[in-house]
C-alpha positions in Angstrom: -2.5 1.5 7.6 -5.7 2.6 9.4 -4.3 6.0 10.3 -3.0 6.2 6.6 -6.7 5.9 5.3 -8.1 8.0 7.6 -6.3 11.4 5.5 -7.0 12.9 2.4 -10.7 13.5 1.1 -11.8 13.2 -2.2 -9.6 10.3 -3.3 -11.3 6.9 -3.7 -10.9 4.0 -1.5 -9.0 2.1 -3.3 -6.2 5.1 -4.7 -6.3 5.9 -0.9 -5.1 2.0 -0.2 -2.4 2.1 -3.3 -0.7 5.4 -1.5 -0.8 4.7 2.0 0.9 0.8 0.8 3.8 2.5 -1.0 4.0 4.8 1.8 4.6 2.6 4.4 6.7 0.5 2.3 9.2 3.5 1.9 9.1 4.0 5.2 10.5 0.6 6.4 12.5 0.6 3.3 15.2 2.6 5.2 15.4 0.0 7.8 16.2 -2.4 5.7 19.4 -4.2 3.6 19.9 -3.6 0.2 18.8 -7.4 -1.1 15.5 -7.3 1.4 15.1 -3.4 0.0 14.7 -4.8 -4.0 12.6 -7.7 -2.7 9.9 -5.3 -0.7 10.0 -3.0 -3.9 9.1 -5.5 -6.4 6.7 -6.9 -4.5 5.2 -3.0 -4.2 5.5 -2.6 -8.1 3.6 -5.9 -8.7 1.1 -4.9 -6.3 0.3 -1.3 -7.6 0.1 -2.7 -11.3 -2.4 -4.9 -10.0 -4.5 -2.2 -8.2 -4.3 0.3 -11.3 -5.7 -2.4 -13.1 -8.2 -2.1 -10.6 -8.8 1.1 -10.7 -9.0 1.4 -15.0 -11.9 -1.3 -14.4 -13.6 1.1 -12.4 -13.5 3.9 -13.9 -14.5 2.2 -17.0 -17.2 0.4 -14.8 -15.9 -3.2 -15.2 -18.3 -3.5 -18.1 -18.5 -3.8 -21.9 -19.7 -0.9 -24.0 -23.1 -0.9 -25.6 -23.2 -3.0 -29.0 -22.5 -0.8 -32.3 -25.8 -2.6 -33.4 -29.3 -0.6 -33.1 -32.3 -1.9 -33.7 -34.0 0.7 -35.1 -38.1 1.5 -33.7 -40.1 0.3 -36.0 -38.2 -3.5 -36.1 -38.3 -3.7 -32.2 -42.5 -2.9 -32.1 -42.6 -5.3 -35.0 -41.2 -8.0 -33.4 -42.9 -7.1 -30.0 -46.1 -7.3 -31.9 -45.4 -10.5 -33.9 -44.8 -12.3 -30.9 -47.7 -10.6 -28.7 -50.2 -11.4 -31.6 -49.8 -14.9 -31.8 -52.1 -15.8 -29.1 -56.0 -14.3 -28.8 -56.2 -15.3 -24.8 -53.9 -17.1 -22.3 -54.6 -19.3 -19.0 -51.6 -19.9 -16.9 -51.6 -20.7 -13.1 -49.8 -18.1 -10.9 -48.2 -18.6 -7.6 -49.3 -14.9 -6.2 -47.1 -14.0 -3.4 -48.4 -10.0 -2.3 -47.4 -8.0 0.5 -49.6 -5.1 1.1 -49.6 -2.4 4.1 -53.0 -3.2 6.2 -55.5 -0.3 6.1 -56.0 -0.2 9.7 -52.3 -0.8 11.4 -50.6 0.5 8.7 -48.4 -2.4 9.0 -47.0 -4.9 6.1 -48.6 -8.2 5.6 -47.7 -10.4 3.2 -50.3 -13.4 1.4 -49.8 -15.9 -0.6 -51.7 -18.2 -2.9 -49.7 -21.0 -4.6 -52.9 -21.7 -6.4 -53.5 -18.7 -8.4 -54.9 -18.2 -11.9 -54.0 -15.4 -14.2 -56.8 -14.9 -17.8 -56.5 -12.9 -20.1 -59.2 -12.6 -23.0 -57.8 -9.9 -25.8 -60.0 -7.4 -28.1 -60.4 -7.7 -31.7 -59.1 -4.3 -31.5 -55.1 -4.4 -31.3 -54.9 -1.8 -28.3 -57.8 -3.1 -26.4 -59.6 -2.6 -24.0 -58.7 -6.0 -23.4 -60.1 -8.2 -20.2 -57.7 -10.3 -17.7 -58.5 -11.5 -14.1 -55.5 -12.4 -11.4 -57.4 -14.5 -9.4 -56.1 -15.7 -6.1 -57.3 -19.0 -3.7 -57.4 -19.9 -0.3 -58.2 -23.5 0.7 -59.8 -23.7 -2.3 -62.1 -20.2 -2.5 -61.5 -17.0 -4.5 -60.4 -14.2 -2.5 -58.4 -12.1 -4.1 -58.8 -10.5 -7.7 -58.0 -7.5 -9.6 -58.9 -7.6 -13.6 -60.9 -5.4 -15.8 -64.2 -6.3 -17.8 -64.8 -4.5 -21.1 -67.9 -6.2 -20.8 -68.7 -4.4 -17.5 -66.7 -1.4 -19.0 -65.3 -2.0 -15.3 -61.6 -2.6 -14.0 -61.8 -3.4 -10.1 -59.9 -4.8 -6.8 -61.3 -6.7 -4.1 -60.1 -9.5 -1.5 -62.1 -10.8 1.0 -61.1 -13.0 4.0 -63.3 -14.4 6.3 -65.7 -11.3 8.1 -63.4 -8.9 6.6 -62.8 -7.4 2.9 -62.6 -4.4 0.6 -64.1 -4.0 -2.9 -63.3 -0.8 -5.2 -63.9 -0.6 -8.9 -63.9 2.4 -11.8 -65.2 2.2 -15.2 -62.1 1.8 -17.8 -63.1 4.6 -19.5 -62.1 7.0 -16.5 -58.6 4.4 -16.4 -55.5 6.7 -15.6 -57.6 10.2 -15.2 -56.0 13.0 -12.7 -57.2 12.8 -9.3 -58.4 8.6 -9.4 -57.1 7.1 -6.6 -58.5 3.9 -4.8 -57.1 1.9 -6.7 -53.1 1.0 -7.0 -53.5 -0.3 -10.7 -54.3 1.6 -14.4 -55.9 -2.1 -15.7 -54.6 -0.8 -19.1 -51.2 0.2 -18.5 -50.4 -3.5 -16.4 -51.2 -5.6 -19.0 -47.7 -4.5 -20.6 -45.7 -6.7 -18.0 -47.5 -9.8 -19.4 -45.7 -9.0 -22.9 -49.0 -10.3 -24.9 -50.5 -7.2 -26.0 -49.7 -5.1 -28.6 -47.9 -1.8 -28.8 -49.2 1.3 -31.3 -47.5 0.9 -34.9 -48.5 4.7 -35.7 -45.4 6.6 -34.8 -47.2 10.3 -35.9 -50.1 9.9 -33.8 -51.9 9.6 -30.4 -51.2 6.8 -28.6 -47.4 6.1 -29.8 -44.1 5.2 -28.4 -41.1 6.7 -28.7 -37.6 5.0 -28.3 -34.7 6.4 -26.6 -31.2 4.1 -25.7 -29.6 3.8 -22.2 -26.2 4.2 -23.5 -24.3 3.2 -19.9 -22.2 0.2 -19.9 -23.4 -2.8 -18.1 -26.7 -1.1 -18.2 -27.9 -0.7 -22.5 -31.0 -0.7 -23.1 -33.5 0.3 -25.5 -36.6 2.0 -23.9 -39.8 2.8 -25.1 -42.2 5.8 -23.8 -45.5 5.2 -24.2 -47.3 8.1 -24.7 -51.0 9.0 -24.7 -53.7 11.4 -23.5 -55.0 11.1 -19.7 -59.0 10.8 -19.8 -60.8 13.9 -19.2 -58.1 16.1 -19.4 -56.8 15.3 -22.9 -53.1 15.7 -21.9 -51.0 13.9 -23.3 -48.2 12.0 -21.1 -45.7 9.6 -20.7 -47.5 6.3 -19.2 -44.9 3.9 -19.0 -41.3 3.0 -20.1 -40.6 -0.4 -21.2 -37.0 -1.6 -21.1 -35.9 -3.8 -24.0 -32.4 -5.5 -23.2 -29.7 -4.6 -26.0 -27.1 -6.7 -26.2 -25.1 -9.1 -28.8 -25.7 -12.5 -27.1 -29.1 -11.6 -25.2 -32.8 -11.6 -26.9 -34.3 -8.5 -27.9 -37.0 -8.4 -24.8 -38.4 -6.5 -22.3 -36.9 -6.7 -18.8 -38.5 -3.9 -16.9 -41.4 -1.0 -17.2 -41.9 1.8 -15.3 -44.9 3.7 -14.8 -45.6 7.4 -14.3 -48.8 9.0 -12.6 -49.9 12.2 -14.2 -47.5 14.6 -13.3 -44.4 12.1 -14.6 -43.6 10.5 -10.5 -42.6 6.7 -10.8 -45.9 4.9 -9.1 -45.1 1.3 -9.6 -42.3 -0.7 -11.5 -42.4 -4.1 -13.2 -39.2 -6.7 -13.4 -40.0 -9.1 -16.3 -37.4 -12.2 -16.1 -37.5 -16.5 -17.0 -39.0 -16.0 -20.4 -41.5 -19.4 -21.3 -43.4 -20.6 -24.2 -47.5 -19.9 -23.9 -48.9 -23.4 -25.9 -50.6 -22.5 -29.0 -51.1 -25.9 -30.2 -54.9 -25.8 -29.9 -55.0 -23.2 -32.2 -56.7 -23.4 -35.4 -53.9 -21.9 -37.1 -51.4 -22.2 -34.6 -47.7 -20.3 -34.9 -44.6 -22.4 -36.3 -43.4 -21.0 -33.0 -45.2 -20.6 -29.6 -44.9 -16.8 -28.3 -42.9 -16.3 -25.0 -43.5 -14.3 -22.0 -42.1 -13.8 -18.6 -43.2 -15.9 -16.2 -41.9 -14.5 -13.0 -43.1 -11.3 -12.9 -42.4 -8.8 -9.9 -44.6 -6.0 -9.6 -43.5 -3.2 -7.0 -45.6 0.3 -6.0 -44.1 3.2 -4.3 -45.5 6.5 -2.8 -44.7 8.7 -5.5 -43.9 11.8 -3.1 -41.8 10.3 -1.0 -40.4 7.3 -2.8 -41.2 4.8 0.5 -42.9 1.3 -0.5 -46.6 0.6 -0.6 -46.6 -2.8 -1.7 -45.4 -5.4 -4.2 -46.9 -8.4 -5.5 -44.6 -11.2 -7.0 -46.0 -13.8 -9.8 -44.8 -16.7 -10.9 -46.8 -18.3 -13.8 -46.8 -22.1 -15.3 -48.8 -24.5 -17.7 -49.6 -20.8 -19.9 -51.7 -22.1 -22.8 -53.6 -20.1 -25.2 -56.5 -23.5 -25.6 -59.6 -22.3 -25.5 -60.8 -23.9 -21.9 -62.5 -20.8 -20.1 -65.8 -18.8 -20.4 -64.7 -14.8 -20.4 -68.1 -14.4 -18.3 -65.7 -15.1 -15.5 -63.8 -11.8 -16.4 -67.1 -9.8 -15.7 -66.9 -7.9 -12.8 -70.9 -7.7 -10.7 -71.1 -11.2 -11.9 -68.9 -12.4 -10.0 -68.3 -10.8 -7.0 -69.0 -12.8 -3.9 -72.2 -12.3 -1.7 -71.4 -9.6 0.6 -68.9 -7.7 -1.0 -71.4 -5.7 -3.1 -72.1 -3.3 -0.3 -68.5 -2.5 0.6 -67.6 -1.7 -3.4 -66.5 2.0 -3.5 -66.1 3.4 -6.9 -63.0 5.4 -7.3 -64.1 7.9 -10.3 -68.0 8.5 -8.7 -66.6 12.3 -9.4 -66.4 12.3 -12.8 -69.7 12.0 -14.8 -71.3 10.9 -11.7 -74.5 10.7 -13.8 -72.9 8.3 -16.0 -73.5 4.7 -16.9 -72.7 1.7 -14.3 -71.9 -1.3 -14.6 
């Protein structure tokens, strides 16, 4: 049977098997009486019927075809929306496990903080800038974070462990311009994996989305572009694509995002899964039904030359609530930066209107 496999390129594995079996079953046939002869061949037919069965669920990729029912753009962003709207700021404890490459070894490391907190404070403005904190613990003391502070007009990064640490921040209005680098996060754009901001609901104008369907069986989806101009340069791009599962006995949510630096690579991809209630019973005029969002959220980057991984952080979030129980002053950036980290803060968009404001 071996040998028999070996032969014949360009025919799948499992055509190859169905061949080389009736081949070999020929071959002893003429061994063989006449009564053992019908018994080896009917056990051959029963086989190949079986492995062409097989091989029509390939090519048809074992799956089922997309549903015949579209949800057509407008609905889906309206029901994004609806649900994202329902709560003006969340709290949620986040188990943070991140594995990063060190600066200095260039070799992985992974942390974790089962104690983690993730805020999120929104704008009156629908699109933001909104402010959110991932804060992280260790024996009790912050020291990890990454967030942004409209207040501040600041997003930033900085961990700090004992002697050692790293501090880099840029001011959101510089968010997503060419030739930023520093630091591995567009504040702006991550906030979509939380699923509790809004998306544009002007389809003519600048930022939109745009929809497109992954029409591949076992893999439909609806997916939205988000489109918008990069600061400074005015282009406009694709920032990110946010997968929406389409299916008929599957909610209409999102599942995945990709996101694009400013020539279109893939830089960092989101997996949204375990969909929970955030609490909105504190509310003054709290929902008739709590909004959801994912609460294990896995956030990979890549180098987006060569495709190799840079790092991934994994979140898994609990007790979200939308009550009113935190001052955003602990979003603000200077503020709260621990003694000794202030000197080792490098600001990643000092090129750019160097003379400008800082925080």
């Amino acid at each position: 049977m071996r040998k028999c496999m070996r032969g014949g390129t360009g025919v799948s594995p499992v055509r190859k098997a169905l061949i080389c079996r009736v081949r070999m079953t020929l071959q002893r046939m003429g061994k063989m009486t006449i009564p053992r002869e019908k018994e080896v061949l009917i056990h051959v037919l029963r086989t190949a019927s079986v492995m062409v069965a097989v091989l029509a669920a390939a090519a048809l990729g074992g799956c089922r075809p997309c549903p015949e029912t579209i949800v057509p753009l407008d609905e889906l962003v309206a029901r994004y929306n609806h649900n994202a709207a329902k709560a003006p700021r969340l709290w949620a404890r986040a188990e943070i496990t991140a594995t990063f490459k060190d600066p200095r070894s260039h070799l992985p490391f992974t942390w974790q903080s089962p104690t983690g907190l993730l805020l999120l404070q929104k704008a009156d403005a629908p699109l933001g800038p909104h402010g959110f904190a991932l804060v992280g613990f260790e024996a009790g003391e912050e020291v990890f974070r990454v967030g942004s502070s409209p207040t501040d007009g600041a997003y930033y990064f900085w961990y700090g462990w004992g002697s050692s640490g790293e501090c880099r921040w840029g001011r959101l209005k510089y968010a997503g311009a060419s030739g930023v680098e520093g630091v591995e996060i567009d504040p702006l754009q991550l906030l979509a994996v939380l699923g509790m901001c809004e998306l544009p609901v002007d389809f003519t104008g600048i930022p939109t989305v745009a929809l497109t369907m992954n029409t591949t069986p076992g893999k439909c989806a609806y997916v939205l572009t988000y489109i918008d101009r990069r600061p400074v340069s005015g282009r406009i791009t694709f920032r990110r694509e946010m997968y929406f599962r389409w299916a008929e006995d599957a909610p209409c949510r999102p599942f995945m995002i990709k996101f694009f630096d400013d020539v279109g690579r893939r830089v960092m991809t989101a997996k949204l899964s375990n969909y929970k209630p955030v609490d909105c019973s504190d509310l003054d005029n709290p929902p008739d039904e709590d909004p959801l969002m994912p609460s294990r959220i896995e956030i990979t980057w890549v180098d987006p030359v060569s495709g190799k991984f840079k790092s991934r952080v994994r979140i898994r979030l609990s007790e979200m609530t939308a009550e009113d129980k935190w001052d955003p002053d602990v979003l603000r950036f200077w503020k709260n930066l621990p003694p000794g980290l202030g000197p080792k803060c490098t600001q990643v968009d000092g090129h750019l209107d160097p003379g400008g404001p800082k925080p």
